[in-house]
N, C-alpha and C positions, 0 to 999 in steps of 0.2 A: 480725305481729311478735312479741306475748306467747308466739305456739306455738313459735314458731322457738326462743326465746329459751332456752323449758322444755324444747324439746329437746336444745339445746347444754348443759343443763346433767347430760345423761346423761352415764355416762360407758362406752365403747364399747370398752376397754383391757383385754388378759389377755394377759400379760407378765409371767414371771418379774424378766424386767431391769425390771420399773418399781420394783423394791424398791429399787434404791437413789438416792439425790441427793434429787432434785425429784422424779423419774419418769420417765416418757417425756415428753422434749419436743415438743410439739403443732407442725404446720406453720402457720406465719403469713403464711397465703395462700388466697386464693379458688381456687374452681374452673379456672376457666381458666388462673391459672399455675402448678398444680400439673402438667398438664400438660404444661409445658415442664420440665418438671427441677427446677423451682421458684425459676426464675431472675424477678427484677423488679427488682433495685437499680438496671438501666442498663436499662430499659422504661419507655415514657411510650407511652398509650393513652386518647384520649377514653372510651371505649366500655367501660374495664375498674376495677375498681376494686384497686388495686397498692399491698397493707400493707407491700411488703417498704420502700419507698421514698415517704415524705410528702410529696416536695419533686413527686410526681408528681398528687399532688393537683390539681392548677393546670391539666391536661391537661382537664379538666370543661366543656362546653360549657354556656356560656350559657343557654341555653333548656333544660338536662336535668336531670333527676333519675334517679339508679343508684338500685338495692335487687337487695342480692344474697345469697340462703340456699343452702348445701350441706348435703348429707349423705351419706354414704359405706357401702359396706357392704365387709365383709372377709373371707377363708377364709385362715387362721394353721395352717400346717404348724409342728410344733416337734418336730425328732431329737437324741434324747442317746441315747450309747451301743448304736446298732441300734436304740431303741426311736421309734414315730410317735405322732404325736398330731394332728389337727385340730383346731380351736376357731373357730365365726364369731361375727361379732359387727355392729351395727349402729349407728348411730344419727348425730345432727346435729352439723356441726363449723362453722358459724359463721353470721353474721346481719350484713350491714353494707351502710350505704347513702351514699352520696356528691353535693354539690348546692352550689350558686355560694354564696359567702357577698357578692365582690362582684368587680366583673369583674377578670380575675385570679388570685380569689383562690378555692381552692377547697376544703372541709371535707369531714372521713370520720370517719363513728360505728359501731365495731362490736363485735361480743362473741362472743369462741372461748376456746376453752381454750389454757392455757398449758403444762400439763403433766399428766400422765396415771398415776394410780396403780390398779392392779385387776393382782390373781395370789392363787392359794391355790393351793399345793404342799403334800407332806410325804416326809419321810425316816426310814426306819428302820436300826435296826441292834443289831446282836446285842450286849449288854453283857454278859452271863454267860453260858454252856453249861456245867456241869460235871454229878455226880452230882446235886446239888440242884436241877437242872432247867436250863431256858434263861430268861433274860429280854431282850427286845426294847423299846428305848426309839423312841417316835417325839416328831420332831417336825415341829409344823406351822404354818406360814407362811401368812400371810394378810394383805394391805393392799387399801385403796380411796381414795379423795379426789386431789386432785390442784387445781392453782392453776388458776384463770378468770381474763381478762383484759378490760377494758374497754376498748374505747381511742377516742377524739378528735385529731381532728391536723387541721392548716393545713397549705395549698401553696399558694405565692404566686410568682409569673411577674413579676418587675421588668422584666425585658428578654427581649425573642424567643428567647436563648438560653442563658439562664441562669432556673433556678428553687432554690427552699430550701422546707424544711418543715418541720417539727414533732411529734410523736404525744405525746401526753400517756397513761399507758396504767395504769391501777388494776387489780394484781395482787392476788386474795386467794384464799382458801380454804383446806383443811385436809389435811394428811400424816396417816395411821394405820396403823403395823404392828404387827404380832401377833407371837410366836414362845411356840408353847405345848409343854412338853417333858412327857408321859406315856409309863408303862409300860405293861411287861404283870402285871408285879405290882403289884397293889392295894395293899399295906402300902407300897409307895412314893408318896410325895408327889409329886403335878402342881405342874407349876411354869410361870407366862405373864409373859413380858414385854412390855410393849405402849409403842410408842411414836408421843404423839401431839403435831401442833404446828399452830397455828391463826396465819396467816402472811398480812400486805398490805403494800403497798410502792406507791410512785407512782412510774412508771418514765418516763423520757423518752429517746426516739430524736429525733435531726437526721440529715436527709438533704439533699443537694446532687445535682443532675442540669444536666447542658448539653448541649444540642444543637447541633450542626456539619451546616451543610450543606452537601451536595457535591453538586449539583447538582440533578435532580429527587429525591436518595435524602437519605438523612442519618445521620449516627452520634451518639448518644443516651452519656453517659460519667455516671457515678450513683457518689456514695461515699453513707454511712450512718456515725454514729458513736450508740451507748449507754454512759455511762457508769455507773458500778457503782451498786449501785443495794443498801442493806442491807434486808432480808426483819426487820419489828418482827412481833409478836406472843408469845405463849407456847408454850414447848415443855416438855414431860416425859416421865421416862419412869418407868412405875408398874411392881413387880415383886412377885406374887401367890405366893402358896406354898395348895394346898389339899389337902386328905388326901382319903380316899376314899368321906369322907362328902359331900365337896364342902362342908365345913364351914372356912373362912380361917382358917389358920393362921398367914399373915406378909402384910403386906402394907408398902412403902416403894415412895416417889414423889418423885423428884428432878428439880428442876425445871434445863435444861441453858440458859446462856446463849448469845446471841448465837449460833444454829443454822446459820441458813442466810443468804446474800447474792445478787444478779444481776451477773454480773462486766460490764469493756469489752468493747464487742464493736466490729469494725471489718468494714464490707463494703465490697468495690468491685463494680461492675458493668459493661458495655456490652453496647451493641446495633448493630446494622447495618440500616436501614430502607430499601426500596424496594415500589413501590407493590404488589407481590404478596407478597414475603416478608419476617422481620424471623429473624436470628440473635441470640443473644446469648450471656453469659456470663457468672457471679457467683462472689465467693469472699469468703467470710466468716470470721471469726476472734473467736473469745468464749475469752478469760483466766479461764474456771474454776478454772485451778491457784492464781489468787488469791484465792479468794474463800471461804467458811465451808458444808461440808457438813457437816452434823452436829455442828455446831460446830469441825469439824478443816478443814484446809487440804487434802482429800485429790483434790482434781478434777484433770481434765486439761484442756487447752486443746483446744475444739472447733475444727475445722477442717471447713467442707463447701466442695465446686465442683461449679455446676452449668452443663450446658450446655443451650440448649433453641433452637428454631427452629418458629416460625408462617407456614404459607400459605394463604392467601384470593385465588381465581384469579380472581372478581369479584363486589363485596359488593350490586353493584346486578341481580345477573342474578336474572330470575325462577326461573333453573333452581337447586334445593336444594344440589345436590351444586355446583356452582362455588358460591354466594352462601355456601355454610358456609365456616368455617374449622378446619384440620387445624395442627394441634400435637405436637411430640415432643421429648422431652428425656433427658437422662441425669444422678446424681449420685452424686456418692462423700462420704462425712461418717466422720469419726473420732470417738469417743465422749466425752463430757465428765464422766466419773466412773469408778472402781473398784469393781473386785468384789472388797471384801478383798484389793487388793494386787495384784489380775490386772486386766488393763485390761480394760475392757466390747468388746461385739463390732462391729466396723467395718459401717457400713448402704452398703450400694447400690442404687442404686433404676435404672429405668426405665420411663418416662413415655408415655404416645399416648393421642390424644383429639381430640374435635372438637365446634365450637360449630355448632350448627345455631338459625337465624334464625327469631323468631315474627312472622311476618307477620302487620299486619294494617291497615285501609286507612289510619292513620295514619304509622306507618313499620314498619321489619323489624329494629331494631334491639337490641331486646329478645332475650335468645336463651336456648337451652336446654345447658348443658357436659353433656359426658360425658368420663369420662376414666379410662383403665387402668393398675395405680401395681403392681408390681413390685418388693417389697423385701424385700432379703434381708440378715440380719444373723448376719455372719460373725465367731467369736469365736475369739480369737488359741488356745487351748490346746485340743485335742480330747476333754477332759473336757467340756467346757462345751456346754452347748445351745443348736443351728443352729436361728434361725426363719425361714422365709418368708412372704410375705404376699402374696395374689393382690387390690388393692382397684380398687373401682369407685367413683370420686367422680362425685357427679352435682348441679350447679349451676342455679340458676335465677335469670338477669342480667335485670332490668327495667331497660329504659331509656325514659323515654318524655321528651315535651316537656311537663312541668307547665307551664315558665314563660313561652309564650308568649301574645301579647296579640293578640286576635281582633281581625282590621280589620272594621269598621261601617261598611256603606254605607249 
C-alpha cells in the first residue's frame, strides 16, 4: 500500500493545456470502469469498486475485502501547424480498497489524483531587425504540481432496492507556473513571473442508486450531487527583473485573494443488467462558469456523456476466455476553462478492455484489468494544438474472503 501510494504521488502529465484552471482533471475511477467509457453513476457491482457513485458501496459482499491499484502508460502525439511531436510518459493513478462496515453497509478508502499540472514550452519572436541588428525575445513556460485526493465514503442499502452514500474527499496540493521572458541582447533585462498556490478543501459528493427488477434482469438508476466546494490556502504571484549579471534588480510579490473554488456538479446514470451483459449510460454536469479561476469567474460549465457495455459469457467456466470479462465504451466531454478567451479543446475518447480472472484454490475472483483509452483533444480554432493519446491502463482487483469463519469439527 505505502508503494502504491508513492506512486500515485508521481505525476505522469505533459500538457500544454494543464496550464490553465486546476490542470488537467484526473479520471475518478478504477481500472475496470475506465474501460467502459467511464460510466459508474447507474453501475452496482459486488466484485468492483465504483468512485463515480458511493450509494454503490452497499453492493460489498459480506465475507469480502476489495484492494485495488492501477497504473497506466501513455504515447501523446501533439500537431500544431504541420509540426509532430511524441512524448510518453508513465506511472501510478490510484490505490483503493473497499470492506463491510456492517451488513448493509459498506465503506471505500482511496487516493488518486485530482488534477494534473506538467508542460515546458517556449516561443520566440523577432522584436527588432533593422540596420542595428536583429533581436529575438523568447519566452518560456513551465509548470508542475497539480491536487491529490483522499477520499472515505459510506453505502448503505435500507431496502432491496434503494441505496444512498457518501464520499467525504481531502483535496490538497500545490499549482506552479513560470513565464520567464529573455533576449538575445544581453544589455536587456530578464524578466520571470511565477505563479504559485498551495490549496485544500474537504469536499463531499452524495450519491442515490435504485434497482428495478424486471424479471431475472434488472435496471440499475444512479444520480450523484457535489456541492461547491471553496479551494482555502495561499496564492501569489512573484515578479523578478534580473540584468545579465543575473544580479536582481526588481523583485514584487502580490498575494491574490480567494483563487480558485470546486463548483456543483450533477450526474445521472443507468444500467440495464442481464445475467451475460450489463449496458449503461452517464452524464454529468459541473458549473465551473461559477466558481473562481484565478480568482476570476472565467470557467466553463463541464459537460461529459458516456456510453459503456460489459460481457462475461460465464464467470464460473474453467475456460479463460469465457470466465473473463470484455468491456467497451465511448465519451464525449466539453472543457471546463479558457485559453485566454478561446475555449479549451473538446476530449473524445474510446475505451476496450478485459478483466481476466486470478484463479486460485480459494476462489477466481480476484482479477487482472487491462484496458485501451483513445483520446483525442480537439481544439475549436486551427491555430491551437491537436493532442492524442494511445493509454494502456493496467489494474490489479484483489478480492478475496477475509471475513469468513472457519467451521470446527
Amino acid at each position: 500500500m505505502l508503494f502504491a501510494t508513492a506512486l500515485v504521488a508521481q505525476n505522469n502529465m505533459n500538457s500544454p493545456y494543464s496550464r490553465f484552471g486546476l490542470g488537467v482533471l484526473s479520471e475518478q475511477q478504477v481500472g475496470a470502469d475506465r474501460a467502459m467509457g467511464g460510466i459508474g453513476i447507474g453501475t452496482r457491482g459486488h466484485n468492483n469498486i465504483n468512485l463515480l457513485n458511493p450509494a454503490s458501496y452497499s453492493t460489498i459482499d459480506t465475507l469480502s475485502f476489495l484492494f485495488d491499484f492501477g497504473f497506466s502508460l501513455q504515447n501523446g502525439n501533439f500537431s500544431e501547424n504541420g509540426k509532430k511531436i511524441n512524448a510518453k510518459n508513465a506511472g501510478a493513478d490510484y490505490v483503493a480498497m473497499q470492506f463491510r462496515v456492517q451488513p448493509k453497509i459498506g465503506m471505500t478508502v482511496a487516493y488518486m489524483p485530482y488534477s494534473k499540472i506538467g508542460y515546458a514550452f517556449s516561443s520566440e519572436e523577432i522584436v527588432r531587425n533593422d540596420e542595428d541588428g536583429e533581436i529575438t525575445a523568447t519566452n518560456m513556460y513551465a509548470g508542475n504540481g497539480g491536487l491529490d485526493c483522499v477520499i472515505a465514503g459510506l453505502g448503505w442499502r435500507p431496502t432491496e432496492w434503494i441505496s444512498v452514500g457518501a464520499n467525504a474527499s481531502y483535496i490538497y496540493g500545490n499549482l506552479l507556473h513560470s513565464v520567464k521572458n529573455s533576449y538575445s541582447d544581453n544589455t536587456i533585462y530578464t524578466r520571470q513571473k511565477t505563479y504559485k498556490a498551495e490549496l485544500s478543501a474537504i469536499k463531499f459528493d452524495l450519491g442515490l442508486q435504485s434497482t428495478i427488477k424486471m424479471g431475472e434482469n434488472s435496471l440499475v438508476l444512479g444520480a450523484t450531487f457535489a456541492p461547491k466546494t471553496e479551494l482555502k490556502g495561499e496564492s501569489f504571484v512573484s515578479d523578478i527583473i534580473v540584468n545579465n549579471a543575473s544580479e536582481v534588480q526588481m523583485t514584487d510579490t502580490t498575494e491574490i485573494e480567494a483563487p480558485f473554488a470546486l463548483p456543483n456538479g450533477f450526474g445521472f446514470g443507468a444500467s440495464f443488467v442481464t445475467e451475460k451483459l450489463t449496458v449503461g449510460a452517464d452524464v454529468s454536469y459541473q458549473q465551473w462558469s461559477n466558481v473562481d479561476l484565478f480568482g476570476k469567474k472565467d470557467g466553463l460549465d463541464k459537460i461529459r456523456v458516456s456510453l459503456g457495455a460489459m460481457y462475461q459469457y460465464d464467470k464460473n467456466s474453467k475456460n479463460i476466455l469465457k470466465s473473463s470479462t470484455y468491456r467497451a465504451g465511448l465519451y464525449y466531454q466539453q472543457p471546463y476553462c479558457k485559453l485566454e478567451n478561446i475555449k479549451a479543446p473538446t476530449e473524445y475518447g474510446f475505451t476496450a478492455g478485459f478483466s481476466i480472472p486470478i484463479v486460485n484454490r480459494y476462489n477466481n475472483r480476484s482479477t487482472i484489468d487491462v484496458s485501451g483509452q483513445y483520446v483525442r483533444m480537439q481544439p475549436e480554432g486551427s491555430m491551437l494544438m491537436t493532442e492524442n493519446y494511445l493509454r494502456i491502463n493496467v489494474g490489479i482487483s484483489f478480492s478475496e474472503r477475509w471475513f469468513a469463519k472457519w467451521l470446527v469439527e
